[in-house]
C-alpha positions as protocol buffer text, in pm:
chain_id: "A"
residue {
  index: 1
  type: UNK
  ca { x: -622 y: -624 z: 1179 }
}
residue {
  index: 2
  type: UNK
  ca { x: -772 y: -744 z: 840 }
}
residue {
  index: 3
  type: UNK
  ca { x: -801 y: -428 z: 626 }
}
residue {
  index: 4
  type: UNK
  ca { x: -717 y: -304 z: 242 }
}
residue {
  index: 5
  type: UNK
  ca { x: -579 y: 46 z: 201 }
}
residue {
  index: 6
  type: UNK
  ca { x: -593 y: 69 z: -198 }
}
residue {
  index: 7
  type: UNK
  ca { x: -715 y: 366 z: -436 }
}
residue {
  index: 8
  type: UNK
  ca { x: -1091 y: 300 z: -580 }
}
residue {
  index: 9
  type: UNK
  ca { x: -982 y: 437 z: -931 }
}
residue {
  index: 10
  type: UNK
  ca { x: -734 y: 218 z: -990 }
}
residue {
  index: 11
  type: UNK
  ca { x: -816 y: -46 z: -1262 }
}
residue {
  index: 12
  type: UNK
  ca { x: -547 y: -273 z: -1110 }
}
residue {
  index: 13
  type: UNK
  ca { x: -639 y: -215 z: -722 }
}
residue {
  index: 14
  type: UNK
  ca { x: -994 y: -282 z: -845 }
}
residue {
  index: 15
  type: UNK
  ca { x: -915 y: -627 z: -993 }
}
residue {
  index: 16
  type: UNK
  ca { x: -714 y: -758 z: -754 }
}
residue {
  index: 17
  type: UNK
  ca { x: -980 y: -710 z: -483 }
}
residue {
  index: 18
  type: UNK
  ca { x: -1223 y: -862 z: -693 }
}
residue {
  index: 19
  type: UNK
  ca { x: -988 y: -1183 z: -726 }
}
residue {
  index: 20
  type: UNK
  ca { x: -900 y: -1188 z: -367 }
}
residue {
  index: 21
  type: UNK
  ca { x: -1309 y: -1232 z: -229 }
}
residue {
  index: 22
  type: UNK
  ca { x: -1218 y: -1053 z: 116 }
}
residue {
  index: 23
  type: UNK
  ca { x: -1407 y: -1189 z: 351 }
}
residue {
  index: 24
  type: UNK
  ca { x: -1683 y: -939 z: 527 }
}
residue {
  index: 25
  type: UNK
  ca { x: -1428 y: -871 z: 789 }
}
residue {
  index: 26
  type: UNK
  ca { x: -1187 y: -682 z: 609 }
}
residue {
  index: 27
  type: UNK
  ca { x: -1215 y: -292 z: 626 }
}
residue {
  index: 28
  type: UNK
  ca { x: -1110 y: -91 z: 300 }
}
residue {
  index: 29
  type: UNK
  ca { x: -1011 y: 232 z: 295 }
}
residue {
  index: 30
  type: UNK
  ca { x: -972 y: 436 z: -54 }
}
residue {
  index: 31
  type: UNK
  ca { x: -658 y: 622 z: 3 }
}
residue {
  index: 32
  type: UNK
  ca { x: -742 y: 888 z: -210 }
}
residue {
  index: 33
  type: UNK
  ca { x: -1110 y: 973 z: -6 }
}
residue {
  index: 34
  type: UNK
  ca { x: -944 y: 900 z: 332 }
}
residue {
  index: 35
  type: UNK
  ca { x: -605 y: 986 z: 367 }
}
residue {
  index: 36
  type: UNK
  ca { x: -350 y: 735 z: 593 }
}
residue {
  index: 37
  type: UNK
  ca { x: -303 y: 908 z: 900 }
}
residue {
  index: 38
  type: UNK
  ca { x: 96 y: 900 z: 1065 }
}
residue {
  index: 39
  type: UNK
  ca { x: -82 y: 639 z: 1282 }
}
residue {
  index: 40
  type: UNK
  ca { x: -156 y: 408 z: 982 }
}
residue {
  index: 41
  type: UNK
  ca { x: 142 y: 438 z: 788 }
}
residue {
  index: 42
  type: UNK
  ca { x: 361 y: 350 z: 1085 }
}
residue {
  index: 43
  type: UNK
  ca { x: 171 y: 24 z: 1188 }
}
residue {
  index: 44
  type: UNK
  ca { x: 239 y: -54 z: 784 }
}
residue {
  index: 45
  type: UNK
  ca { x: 599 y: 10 z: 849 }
}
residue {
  index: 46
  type: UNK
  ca { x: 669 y: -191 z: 1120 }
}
residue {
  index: 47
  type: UNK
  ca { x: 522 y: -484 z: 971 }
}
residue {
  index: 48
  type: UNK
  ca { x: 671 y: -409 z: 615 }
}
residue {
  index: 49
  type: UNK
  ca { x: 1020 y: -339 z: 793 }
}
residue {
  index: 50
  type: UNK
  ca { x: 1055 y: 4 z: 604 }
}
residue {
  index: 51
  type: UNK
  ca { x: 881 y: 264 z: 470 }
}
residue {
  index: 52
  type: UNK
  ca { x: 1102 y: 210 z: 131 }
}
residue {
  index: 53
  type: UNK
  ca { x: 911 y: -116 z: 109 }
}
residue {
  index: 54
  type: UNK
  ca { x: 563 y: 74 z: 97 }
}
residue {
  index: 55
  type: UNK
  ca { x: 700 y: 336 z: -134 }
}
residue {
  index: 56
  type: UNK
  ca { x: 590 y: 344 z: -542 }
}
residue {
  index: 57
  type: UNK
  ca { x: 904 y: 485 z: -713 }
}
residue {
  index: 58
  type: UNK
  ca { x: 597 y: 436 z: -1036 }
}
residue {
  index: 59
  type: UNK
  ca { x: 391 y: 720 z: -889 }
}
residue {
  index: 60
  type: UNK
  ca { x: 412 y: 1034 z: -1154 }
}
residue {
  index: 61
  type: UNK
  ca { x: 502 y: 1284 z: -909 }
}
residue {
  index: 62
  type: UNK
  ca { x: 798 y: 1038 z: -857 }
}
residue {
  index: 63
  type: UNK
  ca { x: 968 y: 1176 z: -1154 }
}
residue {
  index: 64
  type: UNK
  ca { x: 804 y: 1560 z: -1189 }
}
residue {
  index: 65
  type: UNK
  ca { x: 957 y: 1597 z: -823 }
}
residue {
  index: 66
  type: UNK
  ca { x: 1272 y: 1450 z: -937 }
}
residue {
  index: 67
  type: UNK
  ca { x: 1329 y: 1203 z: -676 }
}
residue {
  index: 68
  type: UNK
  ca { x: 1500 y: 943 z: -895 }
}
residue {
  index: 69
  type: UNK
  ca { x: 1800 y: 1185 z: -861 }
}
residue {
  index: 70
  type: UNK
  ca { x: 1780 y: 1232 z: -520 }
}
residue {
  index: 71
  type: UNK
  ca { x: 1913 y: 995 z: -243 }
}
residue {
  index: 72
  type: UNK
  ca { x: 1619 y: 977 z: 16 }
}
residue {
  index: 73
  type: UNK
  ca { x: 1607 y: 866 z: 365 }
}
residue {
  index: 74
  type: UNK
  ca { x: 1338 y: 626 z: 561 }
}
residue {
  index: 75
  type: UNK
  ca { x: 1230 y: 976 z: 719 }
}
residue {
  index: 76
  type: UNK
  ca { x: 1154 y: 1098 z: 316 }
}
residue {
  index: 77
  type: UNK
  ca { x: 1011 y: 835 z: 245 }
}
residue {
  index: 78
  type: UNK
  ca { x: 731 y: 836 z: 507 }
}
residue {
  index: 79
  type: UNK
  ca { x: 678 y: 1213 z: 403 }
}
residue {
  index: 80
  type: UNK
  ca { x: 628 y: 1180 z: 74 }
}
residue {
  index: 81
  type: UNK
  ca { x: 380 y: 893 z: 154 }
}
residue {
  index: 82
  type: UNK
  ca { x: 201 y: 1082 z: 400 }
}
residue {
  index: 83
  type: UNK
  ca { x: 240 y: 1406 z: 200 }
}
residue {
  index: 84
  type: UNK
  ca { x: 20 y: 1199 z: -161 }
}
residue {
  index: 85
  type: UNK
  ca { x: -125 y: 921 z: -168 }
}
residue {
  index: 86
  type: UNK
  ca { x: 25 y: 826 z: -538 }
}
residue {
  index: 87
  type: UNK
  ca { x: 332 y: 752 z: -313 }
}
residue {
  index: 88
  type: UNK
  ca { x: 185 y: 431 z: -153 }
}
residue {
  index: 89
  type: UNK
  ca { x: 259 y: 94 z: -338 }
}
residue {
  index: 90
  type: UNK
  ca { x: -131 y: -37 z: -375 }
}
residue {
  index: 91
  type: UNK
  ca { x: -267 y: -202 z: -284 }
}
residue {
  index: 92
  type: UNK
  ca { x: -161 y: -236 z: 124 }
}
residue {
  index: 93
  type: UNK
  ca { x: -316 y: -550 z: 250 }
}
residue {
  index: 94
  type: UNK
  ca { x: -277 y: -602 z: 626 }
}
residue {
  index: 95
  type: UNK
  ca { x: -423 y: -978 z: 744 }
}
residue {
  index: 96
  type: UNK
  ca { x: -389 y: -1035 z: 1105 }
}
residue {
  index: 97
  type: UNK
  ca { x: 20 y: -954 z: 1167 }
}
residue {
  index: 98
  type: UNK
  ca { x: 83 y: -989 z: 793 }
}
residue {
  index: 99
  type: UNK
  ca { x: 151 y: -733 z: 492 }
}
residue {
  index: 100
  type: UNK
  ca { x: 115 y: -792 z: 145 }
}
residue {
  index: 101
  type: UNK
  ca { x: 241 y: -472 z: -69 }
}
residue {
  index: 102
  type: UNK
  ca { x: 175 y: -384 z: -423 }
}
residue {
  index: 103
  type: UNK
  ca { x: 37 y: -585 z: -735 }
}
residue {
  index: 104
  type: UNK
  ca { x: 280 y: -851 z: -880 }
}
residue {
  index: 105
  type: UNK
  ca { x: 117 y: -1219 z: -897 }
}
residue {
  index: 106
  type: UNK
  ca { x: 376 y: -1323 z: -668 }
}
residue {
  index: 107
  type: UNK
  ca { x: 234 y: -1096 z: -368 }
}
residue {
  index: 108
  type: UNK
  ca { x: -157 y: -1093 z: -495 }
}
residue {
  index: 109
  type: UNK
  ca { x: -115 y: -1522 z: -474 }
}
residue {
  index: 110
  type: UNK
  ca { x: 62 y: -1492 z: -113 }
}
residue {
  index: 111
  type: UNK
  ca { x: -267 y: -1256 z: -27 }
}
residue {
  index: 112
  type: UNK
  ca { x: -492 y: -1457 z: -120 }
}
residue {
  index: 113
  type: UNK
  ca { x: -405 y: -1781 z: 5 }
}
residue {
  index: 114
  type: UNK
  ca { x: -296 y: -1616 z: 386 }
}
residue {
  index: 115
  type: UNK
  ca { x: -689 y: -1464 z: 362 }
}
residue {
  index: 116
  type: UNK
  ca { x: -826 y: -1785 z: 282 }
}
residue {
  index: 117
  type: UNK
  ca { x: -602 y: -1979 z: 446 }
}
């Protein structure tokens, strides 16, 4: 599967796809239009290994909830993902059996040279 789960009004999601040139056969989906169904987020998670590797401890509501105090489990984790889309590391980009999650240079360099191979 060759798709891009990211969130349209992010300045940073927005860049990145712009320097990565997906090819016409990659599907995005704008997490905040469409949400990630249970489905979605747990073909992420098996090719990510966990959903604490898909989770963005950044996201606002990480803090107002106060989560950084709390100890959570894999089975929180994939709540609060599925429960706001802030919660998802972005972008999510699945090429073929492969998963590239978040921003850093390190991860947006590994995407693009595994899409254009």
């Amino acid at each position: 599967m060759n798709k891009v789960y990211h969130l349209s009004s992010c300045n940073t999601c927005q860049k990145i796809l712009k320097e990565l040139n997906l090819p016409a056969s990659f599907e995005t989906q704008d997490i905040k239009e469409e949400e990630i169904t249970k489905e979605q987020l747990e073909e992420m998670e098996a090719l990510a290994g966990s959903y604490e590797a898909l989770f963005s401890r950044r996201a606002r509501l990480y803090r107002e909830r106060e989560l950084n105090k709390k100890e959570l489990s894999e089975a929180d984790y994939k709540e609060l993902i599925l429960d706001h889309y802030t919660f998802l590391k972005r972008p999510v980009i699945l090429n073929n059996d492969e998963i590239f999650i978040g921003n850093s240079k390190k991860t947006v360099a590994a995407a693009k040279a595994a899409v254009h191979g």
